[in-house]
ROTORDREN-107520 format. One record per residue (C-alpha): residue in one letter; x, y, z. Coordinates in nm, 2 decimals. Layout:
BEGIN
{node 'A',{X,Y,Z}},
...
END
This chain:
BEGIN
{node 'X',{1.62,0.12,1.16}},
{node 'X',{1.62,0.40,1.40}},
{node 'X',{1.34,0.36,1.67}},
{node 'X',{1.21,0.76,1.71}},
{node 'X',{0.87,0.77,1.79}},
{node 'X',{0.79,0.96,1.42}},
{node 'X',{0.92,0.59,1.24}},
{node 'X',{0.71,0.40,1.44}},
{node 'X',{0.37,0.61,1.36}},
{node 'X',{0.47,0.57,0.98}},
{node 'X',{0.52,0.21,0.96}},
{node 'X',{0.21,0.19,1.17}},
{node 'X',{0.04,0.42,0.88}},
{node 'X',{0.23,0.23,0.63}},
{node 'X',{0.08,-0.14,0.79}},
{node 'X',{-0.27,0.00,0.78}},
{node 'X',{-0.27,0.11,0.48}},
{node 'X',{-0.10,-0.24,0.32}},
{node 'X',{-0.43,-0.41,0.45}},
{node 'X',{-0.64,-0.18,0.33}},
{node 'X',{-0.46,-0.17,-0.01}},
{node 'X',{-0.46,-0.62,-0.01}},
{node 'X',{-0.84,-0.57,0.08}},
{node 'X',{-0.94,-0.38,-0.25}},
{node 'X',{-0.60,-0.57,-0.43}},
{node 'X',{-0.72,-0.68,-0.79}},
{node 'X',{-0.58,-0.98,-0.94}},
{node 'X',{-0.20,-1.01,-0.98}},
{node 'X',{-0.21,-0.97,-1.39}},
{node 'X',{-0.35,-0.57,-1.29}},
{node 'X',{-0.05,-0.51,-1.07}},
{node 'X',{0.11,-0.31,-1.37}},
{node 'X',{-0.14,-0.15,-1.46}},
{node 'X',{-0.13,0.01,-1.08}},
{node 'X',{0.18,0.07,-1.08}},
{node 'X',{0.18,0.26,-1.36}},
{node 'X',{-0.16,0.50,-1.27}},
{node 'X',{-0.42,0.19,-1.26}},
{node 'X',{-0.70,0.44,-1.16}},
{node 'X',{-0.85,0.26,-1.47}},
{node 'X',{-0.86,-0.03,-1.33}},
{node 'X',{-1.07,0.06,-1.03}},
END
């Protein structure tokens, strides 16, 4: 992976926004429906 400043800030958005996603993550058996626009399931 190249280390420019610009990846850095992304992965660093990208971590944050994992642990904000696993806070609000429903139960495995939903993960589909996500993936495929689970907006439904909110």
């Amino acid at each position: 992976m190249p280390k420019n400043p610009s990846f850095k800030s992304v992965s660093k958005k990208m971590k944050s926004f994992k642990q904000k996603y696993l806070k609000y993550k429903p139960v495995k058996k939903n993960k589909k429906a996500i993936l495929y626009g689970g907006y439904n399931t909110v």
